[in-house]
C-alpha positions as CSV (number, residue, x, y, z in Angstrom):
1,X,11.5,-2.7,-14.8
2,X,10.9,-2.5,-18.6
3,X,10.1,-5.5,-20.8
4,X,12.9,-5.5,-23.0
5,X,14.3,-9.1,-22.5
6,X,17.5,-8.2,-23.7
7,X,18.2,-5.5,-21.6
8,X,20.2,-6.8,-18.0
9,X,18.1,-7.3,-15.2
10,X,18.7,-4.2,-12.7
11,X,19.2,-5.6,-9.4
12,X,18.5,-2.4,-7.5
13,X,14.9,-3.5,-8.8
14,X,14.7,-6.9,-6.6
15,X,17.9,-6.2,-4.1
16,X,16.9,-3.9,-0.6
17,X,19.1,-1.5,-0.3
18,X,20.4,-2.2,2.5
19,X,21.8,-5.8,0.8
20,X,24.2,-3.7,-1.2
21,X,27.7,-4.5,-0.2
22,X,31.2,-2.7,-0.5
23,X,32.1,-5.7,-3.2
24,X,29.2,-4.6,-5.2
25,X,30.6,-1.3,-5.5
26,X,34.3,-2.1,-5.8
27,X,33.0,-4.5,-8.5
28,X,30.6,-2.1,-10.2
29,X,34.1,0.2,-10.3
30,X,35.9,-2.2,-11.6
31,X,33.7,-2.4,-14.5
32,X,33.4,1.4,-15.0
33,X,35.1,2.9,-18.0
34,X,38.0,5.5,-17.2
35,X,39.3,6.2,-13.7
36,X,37.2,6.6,-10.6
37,X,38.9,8.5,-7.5
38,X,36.9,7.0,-5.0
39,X,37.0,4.6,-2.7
40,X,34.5,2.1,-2.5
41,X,32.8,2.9,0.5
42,X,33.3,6.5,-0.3
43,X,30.8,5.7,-3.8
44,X,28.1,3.8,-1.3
45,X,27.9,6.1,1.4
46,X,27.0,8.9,-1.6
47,X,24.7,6.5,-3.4
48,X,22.6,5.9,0.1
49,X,22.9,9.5,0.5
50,X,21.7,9.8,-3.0
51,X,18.8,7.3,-2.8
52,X,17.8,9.2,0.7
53,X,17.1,12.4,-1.4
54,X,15.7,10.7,-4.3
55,X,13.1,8.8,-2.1
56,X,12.2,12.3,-0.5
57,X,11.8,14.3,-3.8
58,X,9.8,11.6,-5.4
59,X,7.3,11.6,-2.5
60,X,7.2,15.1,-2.8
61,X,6.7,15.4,-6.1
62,X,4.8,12.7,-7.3
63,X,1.2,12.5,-6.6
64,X,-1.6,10.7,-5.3
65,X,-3.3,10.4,-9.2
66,X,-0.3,8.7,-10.3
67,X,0.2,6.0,-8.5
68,X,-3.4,5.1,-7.4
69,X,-5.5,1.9,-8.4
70,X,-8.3,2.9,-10.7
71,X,-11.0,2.0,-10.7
72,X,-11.5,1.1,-7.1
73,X,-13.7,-1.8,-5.9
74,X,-16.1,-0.9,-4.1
75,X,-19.3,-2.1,-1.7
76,X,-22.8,-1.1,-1.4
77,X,-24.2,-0.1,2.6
78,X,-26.4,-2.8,2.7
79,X,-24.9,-5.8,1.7
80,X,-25.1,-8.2,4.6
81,X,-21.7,-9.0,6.2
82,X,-21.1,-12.4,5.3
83,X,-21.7,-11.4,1.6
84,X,-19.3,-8.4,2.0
85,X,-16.9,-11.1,3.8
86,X,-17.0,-13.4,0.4
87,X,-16.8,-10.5,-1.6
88,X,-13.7,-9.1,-0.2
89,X,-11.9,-12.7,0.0
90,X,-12.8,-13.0,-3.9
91,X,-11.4,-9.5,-4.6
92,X,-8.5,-10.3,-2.7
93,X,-8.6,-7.5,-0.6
94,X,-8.8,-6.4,3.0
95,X,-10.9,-3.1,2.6
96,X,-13.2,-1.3,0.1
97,X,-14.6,2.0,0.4
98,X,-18.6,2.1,0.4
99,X,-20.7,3.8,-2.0
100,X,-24.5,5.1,-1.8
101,X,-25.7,7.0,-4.8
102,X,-22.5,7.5,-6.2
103,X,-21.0,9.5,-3.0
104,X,-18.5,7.7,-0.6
105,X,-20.1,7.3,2.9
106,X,-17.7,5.2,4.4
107,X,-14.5,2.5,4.2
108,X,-14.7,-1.6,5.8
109,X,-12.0,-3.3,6.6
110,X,-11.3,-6.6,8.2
111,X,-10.5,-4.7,11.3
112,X,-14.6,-3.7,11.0
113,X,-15.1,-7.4,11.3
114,X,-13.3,-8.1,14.4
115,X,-15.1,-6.6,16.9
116,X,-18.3,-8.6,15.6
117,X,-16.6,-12.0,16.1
118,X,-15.6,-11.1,19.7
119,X,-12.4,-9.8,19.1
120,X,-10.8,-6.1,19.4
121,X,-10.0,-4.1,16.5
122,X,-6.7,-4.5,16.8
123,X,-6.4,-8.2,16.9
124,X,-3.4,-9.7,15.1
125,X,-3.8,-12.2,12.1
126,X,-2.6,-14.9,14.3
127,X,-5.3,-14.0,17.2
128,X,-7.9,-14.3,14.6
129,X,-6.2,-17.7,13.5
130,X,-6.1,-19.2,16.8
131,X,-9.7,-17.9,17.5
132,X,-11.2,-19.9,14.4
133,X,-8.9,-23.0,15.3
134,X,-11.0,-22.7,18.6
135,X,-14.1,-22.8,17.4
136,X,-15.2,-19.6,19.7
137,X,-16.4,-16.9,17.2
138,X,-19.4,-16.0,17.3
139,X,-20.2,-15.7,13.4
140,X,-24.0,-15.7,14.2
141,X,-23.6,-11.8,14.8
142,X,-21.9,-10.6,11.5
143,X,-25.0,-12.3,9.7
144,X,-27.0,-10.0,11.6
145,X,-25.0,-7.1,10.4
146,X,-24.6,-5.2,6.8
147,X,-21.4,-3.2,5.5
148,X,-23.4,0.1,7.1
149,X,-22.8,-1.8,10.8
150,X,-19.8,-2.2,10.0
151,X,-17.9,0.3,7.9
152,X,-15.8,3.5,9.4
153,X,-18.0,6.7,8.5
154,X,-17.1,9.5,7.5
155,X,-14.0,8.2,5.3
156,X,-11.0,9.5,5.6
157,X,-10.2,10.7,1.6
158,X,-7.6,12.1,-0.5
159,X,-7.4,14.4,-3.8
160,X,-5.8,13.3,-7.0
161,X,-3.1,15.7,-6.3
162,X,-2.0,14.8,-2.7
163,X,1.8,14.1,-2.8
164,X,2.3,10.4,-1.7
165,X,4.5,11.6,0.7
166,X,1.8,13.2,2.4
167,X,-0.6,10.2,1.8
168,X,2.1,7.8,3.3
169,X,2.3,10.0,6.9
170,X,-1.4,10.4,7.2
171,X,-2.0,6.5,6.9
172,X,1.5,6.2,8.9
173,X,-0.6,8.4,11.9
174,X,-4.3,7.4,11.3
175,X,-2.9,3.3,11.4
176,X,-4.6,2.3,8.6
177,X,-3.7,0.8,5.2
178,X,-5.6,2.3,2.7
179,X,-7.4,6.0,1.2
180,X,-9.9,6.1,-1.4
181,X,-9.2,9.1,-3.8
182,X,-12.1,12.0,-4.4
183,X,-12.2,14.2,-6.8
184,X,-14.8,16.8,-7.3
185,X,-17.0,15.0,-5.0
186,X,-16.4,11.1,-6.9
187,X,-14.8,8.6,-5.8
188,X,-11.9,7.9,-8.5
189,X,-9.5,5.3,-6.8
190,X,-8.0,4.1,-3.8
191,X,-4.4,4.8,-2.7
192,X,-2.6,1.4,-0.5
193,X,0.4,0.9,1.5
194,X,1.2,-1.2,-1.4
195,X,0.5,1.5,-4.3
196,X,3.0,3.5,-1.9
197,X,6.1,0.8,-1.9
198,X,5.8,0.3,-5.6
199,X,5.5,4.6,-6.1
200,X,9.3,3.8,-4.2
201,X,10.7,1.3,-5.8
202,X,13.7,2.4,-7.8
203,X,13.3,2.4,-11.2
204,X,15.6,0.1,-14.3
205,X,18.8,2.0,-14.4
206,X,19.1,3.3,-17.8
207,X,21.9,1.8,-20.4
């Protein structure tokens, strides 16, 4: 959305799609200038048609390099666990991809963590909620541990130039939320679900 304050707010920005209404067309009609010979629900169906094709050539065409967080945060292989723990909660993150020497050798996650307290990798939030409120994890065995224990090696990487679309279905079929991006051998950003939702969130209509 751009910063002009005087420009309207564009409500395709903050609405779901699938909130728009037949009154929000008929009304958006009414305001058009000249004469419209469509019906309402004639102009949504094409503009969810529209946005359907949209969504897929944007996937397609824009990449991985574009939409990317840069630089990425990132943990050393032998930090001890309950440092990398404290770091992640400070970063605000729920994975980091792990350098040694300047070459990625792995990716951590909070799922890394689980099976360490006693629970299995796929453990819900909520199980690892009710676990703490019960006092049974066993937090003496992640201060054994460093990010080398614990991390997922090899990582799973993407180039710069991956379409986002492509980025999207591999974590869509691997189950995980996040790729760091390599180029040439370096590590130069990471790729989230959440770099993905914003690469297809429609843009300020123009005026």
């Amino acid at each position: 959305m751009r910063d002009d304050a005087a420009a309207p707010a564009d409500p395709t920005c903050d609405v779901p799609l699938t909130e728009v209404e037949i009154q929000d067309i008929f009304t958006a009609m009414s305001q058009s200038e000249g004469y419209l010979d469509i019906t309402p629900g004639d102009a949504l169906a094409l503009y969810r048609l529209a946005y359907r094709h949209a969504s897929a050539r944007v996937g397609r065409e824009r990449t991985v390099g574009t939409v990317m967080t840069s630089p990425a945060h990132t943990a050393s292989p032998e930090l001890p666990g309950p440092e990398l723990a404290r770091l992640m909660a400070s970063l605000g993150v729920s994975g980091l991809p792990v350098l040694e020497n300047d070459t990625l050798v792995g990716v951590v996650s909070i799922k890394d963590f689980l099976p360490s307290l006693g629970l299995p990798r796929q453990a819900t939030p909520m199980a690892l909620v009710a676990a703490l409120l019960e006092g049974g994890l066993p937090s003496a065995n992640l201060a054994r541990l460093t990010t080398r224990d614990l991390m997922t090696a090899p990582a799973l990487s993407v180039p710069p130039s991956c379409p986002v679309a492509e980025a999207a279905e591999l974590m869509d079929r691997r189950r995980i939320n996040r790729l760091p991006v390599v180029d040439g051998g370096r590590l130069v950003g990471i790729i989230t679900r959440d770099d993905i939702v914003r690469a297809w969130r429609p843009e300020a209509a123009p005026e």
